[in-house]
SERO-4910 file (N, C-alpha, C, O; in steps of 0.05 Angstrom, whole numbers):
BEGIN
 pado doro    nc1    nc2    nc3   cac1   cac2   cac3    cc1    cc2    cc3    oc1    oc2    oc3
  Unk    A    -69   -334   -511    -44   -328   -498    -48   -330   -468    -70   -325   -459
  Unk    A    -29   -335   -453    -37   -349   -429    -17   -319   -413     -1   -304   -423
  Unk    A    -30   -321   -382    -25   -288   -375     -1   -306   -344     -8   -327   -333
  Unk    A     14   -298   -341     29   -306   -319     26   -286   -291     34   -263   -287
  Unk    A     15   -299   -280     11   -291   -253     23   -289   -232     23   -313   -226
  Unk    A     41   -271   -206     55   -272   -193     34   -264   -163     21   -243   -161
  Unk    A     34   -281   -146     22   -282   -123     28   -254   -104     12   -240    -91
  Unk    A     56   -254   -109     72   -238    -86     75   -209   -104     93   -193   -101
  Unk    A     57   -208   -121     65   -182   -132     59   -156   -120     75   -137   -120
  Unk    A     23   -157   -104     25   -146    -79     41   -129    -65     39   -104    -61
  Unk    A     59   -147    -57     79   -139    -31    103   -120    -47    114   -100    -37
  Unk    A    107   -132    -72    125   -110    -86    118    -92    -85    130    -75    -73
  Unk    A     88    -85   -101     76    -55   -109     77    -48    -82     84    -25    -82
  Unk    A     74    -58    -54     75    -45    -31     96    -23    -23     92     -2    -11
  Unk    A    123    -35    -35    152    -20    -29    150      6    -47    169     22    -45
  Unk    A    133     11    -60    134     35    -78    111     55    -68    105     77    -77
  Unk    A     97     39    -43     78     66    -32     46     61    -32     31     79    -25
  Unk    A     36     35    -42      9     22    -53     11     13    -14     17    -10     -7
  Unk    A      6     34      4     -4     27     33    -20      5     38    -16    -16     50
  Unk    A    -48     19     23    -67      2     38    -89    -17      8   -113    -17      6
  Unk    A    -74    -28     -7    -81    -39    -30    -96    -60    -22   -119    -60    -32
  Unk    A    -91    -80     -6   -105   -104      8   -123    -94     12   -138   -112      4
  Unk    A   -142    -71     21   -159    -67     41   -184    -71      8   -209    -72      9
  Unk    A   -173    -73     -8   -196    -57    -31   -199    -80    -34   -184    -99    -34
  Unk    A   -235    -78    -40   -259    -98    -39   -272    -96    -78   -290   -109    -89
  Unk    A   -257    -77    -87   -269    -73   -114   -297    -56   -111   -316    -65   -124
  Unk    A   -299    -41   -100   -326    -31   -108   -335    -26   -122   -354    -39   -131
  Unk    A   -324      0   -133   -324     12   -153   -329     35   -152   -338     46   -172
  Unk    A   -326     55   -120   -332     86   -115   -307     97   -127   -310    117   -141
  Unk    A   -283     89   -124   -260    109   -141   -265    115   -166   -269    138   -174
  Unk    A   -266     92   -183   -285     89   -215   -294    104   -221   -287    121   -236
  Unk    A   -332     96   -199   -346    129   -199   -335    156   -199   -339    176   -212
  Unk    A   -320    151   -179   -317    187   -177   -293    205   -191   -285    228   -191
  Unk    A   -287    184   -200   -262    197   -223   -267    216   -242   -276    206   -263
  Unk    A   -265    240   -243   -274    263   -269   -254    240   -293   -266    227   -311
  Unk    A   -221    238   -288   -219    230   -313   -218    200   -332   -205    195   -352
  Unk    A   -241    180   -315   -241    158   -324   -264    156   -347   -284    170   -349
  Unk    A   -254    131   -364   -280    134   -381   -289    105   -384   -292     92   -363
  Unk    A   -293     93   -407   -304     69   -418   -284     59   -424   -282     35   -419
  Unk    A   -261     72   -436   -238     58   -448   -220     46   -418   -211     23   -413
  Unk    A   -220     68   -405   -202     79   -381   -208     72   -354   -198     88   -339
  Unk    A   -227     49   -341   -238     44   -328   -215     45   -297   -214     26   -282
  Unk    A   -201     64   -293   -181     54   -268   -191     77   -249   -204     95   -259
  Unk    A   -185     79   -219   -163     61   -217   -168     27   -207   -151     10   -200
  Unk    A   -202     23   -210   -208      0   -200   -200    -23   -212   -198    -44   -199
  Unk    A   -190    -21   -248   -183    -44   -256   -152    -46   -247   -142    -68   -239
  Unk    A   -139    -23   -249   -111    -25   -241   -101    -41   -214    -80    -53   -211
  Unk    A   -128    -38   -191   -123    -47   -169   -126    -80   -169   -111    -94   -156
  Unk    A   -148    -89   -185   -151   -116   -187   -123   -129   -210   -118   -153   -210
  Unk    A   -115   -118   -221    -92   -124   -238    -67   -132   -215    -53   -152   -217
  Unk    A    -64   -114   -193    -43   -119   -175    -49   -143   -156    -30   -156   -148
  Unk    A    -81   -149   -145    -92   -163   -130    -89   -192   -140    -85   -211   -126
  Unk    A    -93   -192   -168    -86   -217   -184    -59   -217   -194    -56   -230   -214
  Unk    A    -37   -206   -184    -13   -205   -203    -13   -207   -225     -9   -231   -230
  Unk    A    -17   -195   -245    -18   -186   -273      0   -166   -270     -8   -143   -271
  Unk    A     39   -175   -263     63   -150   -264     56   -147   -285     39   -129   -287
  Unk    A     65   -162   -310     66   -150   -342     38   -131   -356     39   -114   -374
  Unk    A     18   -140   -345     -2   -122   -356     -5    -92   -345    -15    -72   -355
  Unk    A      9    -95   -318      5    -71   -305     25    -52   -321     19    -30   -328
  Unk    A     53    -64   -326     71    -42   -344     64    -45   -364     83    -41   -379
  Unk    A     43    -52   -378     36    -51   -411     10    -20   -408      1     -8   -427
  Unk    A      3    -16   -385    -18     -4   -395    -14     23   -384      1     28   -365
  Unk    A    -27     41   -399    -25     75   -403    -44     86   -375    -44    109   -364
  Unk    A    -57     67   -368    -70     86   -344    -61     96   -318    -72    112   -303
  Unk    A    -44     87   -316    -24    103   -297    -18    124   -300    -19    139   -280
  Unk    A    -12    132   -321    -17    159   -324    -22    181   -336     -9    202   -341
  Unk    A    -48    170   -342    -81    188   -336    -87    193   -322   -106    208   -324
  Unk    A    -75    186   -290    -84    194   -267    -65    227   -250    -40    229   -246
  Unk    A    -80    243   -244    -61    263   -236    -58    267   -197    -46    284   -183
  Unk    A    -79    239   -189    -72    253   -156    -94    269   -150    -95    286   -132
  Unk    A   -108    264   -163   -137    295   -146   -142    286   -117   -149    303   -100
  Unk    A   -138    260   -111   -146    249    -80   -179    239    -83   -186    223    -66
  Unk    A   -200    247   -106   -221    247   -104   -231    217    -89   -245    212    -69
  Unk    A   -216    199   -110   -219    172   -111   -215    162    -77   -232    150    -65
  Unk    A   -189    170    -67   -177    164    -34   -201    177    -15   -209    162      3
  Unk    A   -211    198    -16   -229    202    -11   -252    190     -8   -260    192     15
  Unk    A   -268    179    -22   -288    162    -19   -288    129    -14   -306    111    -14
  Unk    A   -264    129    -11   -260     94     -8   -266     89      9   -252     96     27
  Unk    A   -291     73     17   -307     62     46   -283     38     58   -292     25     77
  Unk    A   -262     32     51   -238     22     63   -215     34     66   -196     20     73
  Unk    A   -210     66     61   -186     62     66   -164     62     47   -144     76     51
  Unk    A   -166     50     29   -144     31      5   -135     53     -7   -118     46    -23
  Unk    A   -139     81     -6   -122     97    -19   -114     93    -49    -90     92    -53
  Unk    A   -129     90    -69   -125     80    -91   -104    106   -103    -83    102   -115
  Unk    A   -115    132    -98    -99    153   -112    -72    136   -111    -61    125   -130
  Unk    A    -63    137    -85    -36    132    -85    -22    113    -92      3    111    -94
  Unk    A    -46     91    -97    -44     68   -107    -31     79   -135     -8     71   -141
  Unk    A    -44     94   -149    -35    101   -183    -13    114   -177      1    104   -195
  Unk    A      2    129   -166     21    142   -154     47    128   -154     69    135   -164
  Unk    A     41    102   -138     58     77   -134     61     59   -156     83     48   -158
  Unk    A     41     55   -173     36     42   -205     56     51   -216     73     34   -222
  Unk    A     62     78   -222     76     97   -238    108     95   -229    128     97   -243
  Unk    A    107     92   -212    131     91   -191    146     65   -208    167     66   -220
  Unk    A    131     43   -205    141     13   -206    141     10   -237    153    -10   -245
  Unk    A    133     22   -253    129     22   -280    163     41   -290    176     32   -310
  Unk    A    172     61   -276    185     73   -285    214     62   -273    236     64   -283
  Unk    A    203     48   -244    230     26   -239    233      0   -261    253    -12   -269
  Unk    A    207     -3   -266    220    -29   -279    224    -30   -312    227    -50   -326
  Unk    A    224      2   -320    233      6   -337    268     20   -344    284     21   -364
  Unk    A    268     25   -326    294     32   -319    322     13   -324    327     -6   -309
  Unk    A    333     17   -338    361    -11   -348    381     -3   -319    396    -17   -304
  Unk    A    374     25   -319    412     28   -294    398     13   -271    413     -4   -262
  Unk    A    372     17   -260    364      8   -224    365     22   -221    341     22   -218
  Unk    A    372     47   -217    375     72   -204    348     83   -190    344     88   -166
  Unk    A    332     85   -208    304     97   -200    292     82   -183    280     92   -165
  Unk    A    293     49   -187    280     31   -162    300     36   -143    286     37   -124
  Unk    A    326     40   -133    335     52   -100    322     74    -99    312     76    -76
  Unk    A    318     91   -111    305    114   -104    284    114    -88    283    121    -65
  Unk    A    262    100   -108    246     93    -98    241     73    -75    218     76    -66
  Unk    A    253     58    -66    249     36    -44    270     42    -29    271     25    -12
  Unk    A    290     60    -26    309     63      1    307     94      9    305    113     -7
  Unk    A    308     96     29    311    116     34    339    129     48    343    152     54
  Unk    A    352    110     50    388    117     57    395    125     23    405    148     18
  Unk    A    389    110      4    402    103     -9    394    136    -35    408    144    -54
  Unk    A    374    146    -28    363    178    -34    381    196    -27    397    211    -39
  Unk    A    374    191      8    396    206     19    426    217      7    436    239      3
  Unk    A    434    191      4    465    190    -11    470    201    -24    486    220    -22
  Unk    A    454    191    -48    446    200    -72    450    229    -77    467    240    -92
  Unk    A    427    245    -60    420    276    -60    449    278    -58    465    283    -76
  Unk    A    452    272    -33    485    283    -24    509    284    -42    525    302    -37
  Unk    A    515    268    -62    528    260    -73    533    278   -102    554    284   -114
  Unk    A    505    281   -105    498    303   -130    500    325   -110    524    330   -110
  Unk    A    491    338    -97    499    357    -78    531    369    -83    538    393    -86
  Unk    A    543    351    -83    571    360    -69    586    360    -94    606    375    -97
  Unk    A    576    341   -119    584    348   -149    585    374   -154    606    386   -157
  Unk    A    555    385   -155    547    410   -155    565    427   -152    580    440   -166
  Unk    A    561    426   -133    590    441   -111    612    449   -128    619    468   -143
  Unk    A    619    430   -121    651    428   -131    649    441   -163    669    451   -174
  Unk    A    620    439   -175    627    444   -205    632    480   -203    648    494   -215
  Unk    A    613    488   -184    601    514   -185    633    529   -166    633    553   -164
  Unk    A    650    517   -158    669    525   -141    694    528   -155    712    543   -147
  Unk    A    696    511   -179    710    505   -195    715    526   -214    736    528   -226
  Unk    A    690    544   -217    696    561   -237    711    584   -238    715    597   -258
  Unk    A    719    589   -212    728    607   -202    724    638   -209    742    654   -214
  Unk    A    695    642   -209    684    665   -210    691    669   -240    693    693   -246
  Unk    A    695    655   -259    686    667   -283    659    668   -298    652    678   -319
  Unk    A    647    654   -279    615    661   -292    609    687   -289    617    697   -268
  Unk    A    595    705   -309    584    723   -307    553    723   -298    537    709   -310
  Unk    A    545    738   -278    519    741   -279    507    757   -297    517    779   -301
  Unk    A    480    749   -312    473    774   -324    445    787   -310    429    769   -308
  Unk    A    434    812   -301    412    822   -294    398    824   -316    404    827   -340
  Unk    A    366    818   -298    345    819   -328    324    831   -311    314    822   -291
  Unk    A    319    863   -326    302    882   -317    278    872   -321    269    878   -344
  Unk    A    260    857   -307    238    844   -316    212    860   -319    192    851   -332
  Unk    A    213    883   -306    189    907   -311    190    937   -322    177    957   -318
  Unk    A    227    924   -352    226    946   -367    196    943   -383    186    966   -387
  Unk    A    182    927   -391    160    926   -415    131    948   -409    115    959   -424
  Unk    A    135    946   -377    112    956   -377    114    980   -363    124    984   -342
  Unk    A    103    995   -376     95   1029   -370     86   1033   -356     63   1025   -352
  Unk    A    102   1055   -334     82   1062   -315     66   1090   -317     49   1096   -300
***
């Protein structure tokens, strides 16, 4: 089966927050220092060469994105820079845009007017829902330190 390759895929994963992805030489210190990588799970160094070679489709076929939680360990030791944590961070990002049918989540992610709005927009829904009710919500109080005896 033959794998299709996109040159410029790079520059995409860039818009989702993959800063300094170019800088990575493959070492293999993130790898190392990952508590949760294994044999099966070799990222985030293979994930990074998957973007370096454009492999879009393999990158949303695979689960290691997230396996990763952000410890920084990996960004930390990168003798370049390349920030891989955030690299997986941005993976996840572009995986969940380009799974997405509405688009919604890729403006999210790549605008930042378009967040703005957004917030605002649900903001003022809100609003209006919670204004609407015209005080017939009841509050109820919840004694949260009847249980324990003093």
């Amino acid at each position: 089966m033959a794998t299709r390759v996109d040159p410029d895929f790079i520059y995409e994963i860039k818009e989702y927050g993959a800063v300094g992805i170019e800088k990575c030489f493959n070492c293999g210190n993130c790898t190392a220092i990952c508590p949760l990588t294994s044999d099966e799970y070799p990222f985030p160094r293979n994930m990074i060469r998957m973007v370096q070679v454009g492999q879009k489709e393999s990158l949303k076929q695979k689960i290691d994105p997230w396996l990763c939680y952000y410890c920084g360990e990996c960004s930390d030791t990168c003798p370049r820079q390349a920030e891989p944590g955030e690299f997986m961070a941005s993976a996840r990002r572009y995986a969940i845009a380009s799974l997405d049918p509405t688009g919604i989540s890729r403006l999210l992610y790549r605008s930042k007017l378009f967040t703005l709005v957004f917030i605002t927009i649900l903001s003022a829904l809100f609003t209006l829902v919670f204004l609407s009710l015209d005080g017939s919500m009841q509050l109820v109080t919840l004694d949260l330190f009847v249980f324990i005896p003093f």
